[in-house]
VOBA-1610 file (N, C-alpha, C; in pm, whole numbers, padded with zeros to 5 digits, always signed):
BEGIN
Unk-12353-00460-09734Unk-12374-00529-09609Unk-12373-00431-09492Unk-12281-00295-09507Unk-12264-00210-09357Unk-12426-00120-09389Unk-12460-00169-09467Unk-12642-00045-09470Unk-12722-00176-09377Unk-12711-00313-09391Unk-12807-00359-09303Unk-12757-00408-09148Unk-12627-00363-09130Unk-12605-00405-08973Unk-12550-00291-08945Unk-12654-00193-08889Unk-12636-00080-08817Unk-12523-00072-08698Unk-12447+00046-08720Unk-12315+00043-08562Unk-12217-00091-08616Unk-12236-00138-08699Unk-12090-00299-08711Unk-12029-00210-08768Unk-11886-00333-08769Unk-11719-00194-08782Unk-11689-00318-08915Unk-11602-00316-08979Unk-11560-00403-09047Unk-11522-00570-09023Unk-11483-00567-08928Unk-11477-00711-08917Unk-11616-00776-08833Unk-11716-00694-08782Unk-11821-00765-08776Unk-11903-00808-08932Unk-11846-00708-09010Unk-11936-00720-09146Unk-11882-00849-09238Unk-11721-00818-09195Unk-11637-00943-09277Unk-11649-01077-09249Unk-11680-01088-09135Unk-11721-01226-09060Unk-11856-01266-09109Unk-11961-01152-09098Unk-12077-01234-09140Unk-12117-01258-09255Unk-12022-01192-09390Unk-12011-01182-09508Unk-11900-01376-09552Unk-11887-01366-09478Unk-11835-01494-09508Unk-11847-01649-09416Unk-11957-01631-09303Unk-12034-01719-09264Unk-12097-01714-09351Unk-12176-01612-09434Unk-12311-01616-09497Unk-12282-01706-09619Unk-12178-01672-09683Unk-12098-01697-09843Unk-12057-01857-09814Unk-11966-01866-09703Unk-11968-02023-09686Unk-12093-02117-09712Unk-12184-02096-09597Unk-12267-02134-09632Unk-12356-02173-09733Unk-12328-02109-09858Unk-12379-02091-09975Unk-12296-02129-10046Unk-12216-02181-10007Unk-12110-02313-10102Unk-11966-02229-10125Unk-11980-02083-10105Unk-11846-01928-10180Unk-11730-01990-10117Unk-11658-02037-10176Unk-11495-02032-10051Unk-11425-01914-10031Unk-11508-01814-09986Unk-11489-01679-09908Unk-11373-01693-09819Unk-11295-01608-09826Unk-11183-01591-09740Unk-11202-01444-09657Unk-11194-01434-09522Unk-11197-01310-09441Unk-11003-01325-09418Unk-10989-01221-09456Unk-10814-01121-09454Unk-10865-01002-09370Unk-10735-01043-09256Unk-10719-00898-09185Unk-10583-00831-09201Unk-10560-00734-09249Unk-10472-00654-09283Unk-10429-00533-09150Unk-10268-00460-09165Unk-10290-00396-09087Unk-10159-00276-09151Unk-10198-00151-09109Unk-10097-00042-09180Unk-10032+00050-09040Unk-09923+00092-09079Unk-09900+00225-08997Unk-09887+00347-09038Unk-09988+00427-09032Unk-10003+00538-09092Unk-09941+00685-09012Unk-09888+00614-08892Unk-09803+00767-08839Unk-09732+00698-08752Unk-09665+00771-08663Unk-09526+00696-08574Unk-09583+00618-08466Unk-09682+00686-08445Unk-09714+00635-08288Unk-09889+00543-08304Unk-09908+00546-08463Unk-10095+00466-08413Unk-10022+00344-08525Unk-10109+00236-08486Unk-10141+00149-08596Unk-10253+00094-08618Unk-10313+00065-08750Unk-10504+00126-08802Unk-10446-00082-08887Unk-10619-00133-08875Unk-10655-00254-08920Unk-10760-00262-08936Unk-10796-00327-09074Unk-10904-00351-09153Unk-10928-00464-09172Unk-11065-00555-09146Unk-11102-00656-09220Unk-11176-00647-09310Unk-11141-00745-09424Unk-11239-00740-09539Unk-11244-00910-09602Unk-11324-00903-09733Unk-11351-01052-09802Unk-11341-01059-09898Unk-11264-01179-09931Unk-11233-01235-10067Unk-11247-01316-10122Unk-11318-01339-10259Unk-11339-01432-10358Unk-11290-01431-10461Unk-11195-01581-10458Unk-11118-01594-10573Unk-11002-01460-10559Unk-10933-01445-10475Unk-10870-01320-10476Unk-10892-01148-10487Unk-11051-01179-10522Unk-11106-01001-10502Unk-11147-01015-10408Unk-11121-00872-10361Unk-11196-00766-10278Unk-11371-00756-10300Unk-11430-00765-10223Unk-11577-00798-10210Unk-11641-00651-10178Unk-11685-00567-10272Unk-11758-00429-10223Unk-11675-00354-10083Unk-11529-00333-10155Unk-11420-00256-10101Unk-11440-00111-10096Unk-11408-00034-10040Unk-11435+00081-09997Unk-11256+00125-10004Unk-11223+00067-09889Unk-11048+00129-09872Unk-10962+00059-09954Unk-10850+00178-09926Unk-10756+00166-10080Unk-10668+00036-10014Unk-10675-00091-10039Unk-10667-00220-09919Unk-10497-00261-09982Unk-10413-00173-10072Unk-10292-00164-10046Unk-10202-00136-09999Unk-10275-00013-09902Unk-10213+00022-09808Unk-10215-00032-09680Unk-10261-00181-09690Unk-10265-00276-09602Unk-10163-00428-09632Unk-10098-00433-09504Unk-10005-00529-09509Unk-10104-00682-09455Unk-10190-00788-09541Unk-10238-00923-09507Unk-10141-01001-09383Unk-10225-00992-09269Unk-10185-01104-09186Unk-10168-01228-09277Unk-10068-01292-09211Unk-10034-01452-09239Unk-10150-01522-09224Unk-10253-01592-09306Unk-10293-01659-09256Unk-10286-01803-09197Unk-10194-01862-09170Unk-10137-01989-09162Unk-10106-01921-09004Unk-10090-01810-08987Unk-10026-01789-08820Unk-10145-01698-08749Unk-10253-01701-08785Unk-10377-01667-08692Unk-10450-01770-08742Unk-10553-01777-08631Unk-10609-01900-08539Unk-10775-01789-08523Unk-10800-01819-08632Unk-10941-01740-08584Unk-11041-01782-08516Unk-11077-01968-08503Unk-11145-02047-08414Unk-11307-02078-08504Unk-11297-02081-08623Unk-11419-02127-08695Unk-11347-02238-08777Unk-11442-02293-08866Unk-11349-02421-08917Unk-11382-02575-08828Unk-11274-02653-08878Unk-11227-02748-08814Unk-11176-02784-08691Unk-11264-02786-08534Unk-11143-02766-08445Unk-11019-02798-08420Unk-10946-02759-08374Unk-10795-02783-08334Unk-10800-02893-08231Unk-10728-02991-08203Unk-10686-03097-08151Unk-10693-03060-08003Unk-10695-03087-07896Unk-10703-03086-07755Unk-10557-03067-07691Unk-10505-02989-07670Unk-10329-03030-07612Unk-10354-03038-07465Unk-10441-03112-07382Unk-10412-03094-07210Unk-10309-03151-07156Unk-10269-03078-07095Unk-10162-03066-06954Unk-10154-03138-06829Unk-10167-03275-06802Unk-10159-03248-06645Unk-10009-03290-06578
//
């Protein structure tokens, strides 16, 4: 998928790898992971999963800690309910 969308970073690829797969019936899951690899940076990867694999993985994706997904809110899906305020 990163040979036909020139300049995309991983999570543009992971996103459209699993609009595309939805669509096509896949219950594709996009996981964003995130590591700390020295004191002072911290490095994050998105990637896609079916049925629990890794989808044409490249990085060694154990050295990645999976966001919760139950506690990000990525905004595709089902919308969320309205909470207004006045």
């Amino acid at each position: 998928m990163a040979r036909r969308i020139p300049g995309s970073r991983c999570l543009d690829r992971s996103l459209a790898a699993v609009l595309l797969l939805r669509r096509e019936g896949f219950d594709a899951r996009l996981v964003i992971g995130v590591r700390k690899p020295g004191l002072t940076s911290v490095d994050a990867h998105a990637w896609v999963e079916l049925d629990g694999v890794a989808l044409r993985e490249t990085y060694s994706l154990e050295t990645y800690a999976a966001l919760d997904p139950g506690k990000v809110r990525l905004g595709f899906g089902k919308a969320a309910p309205s909470s207004e305020h006045s």
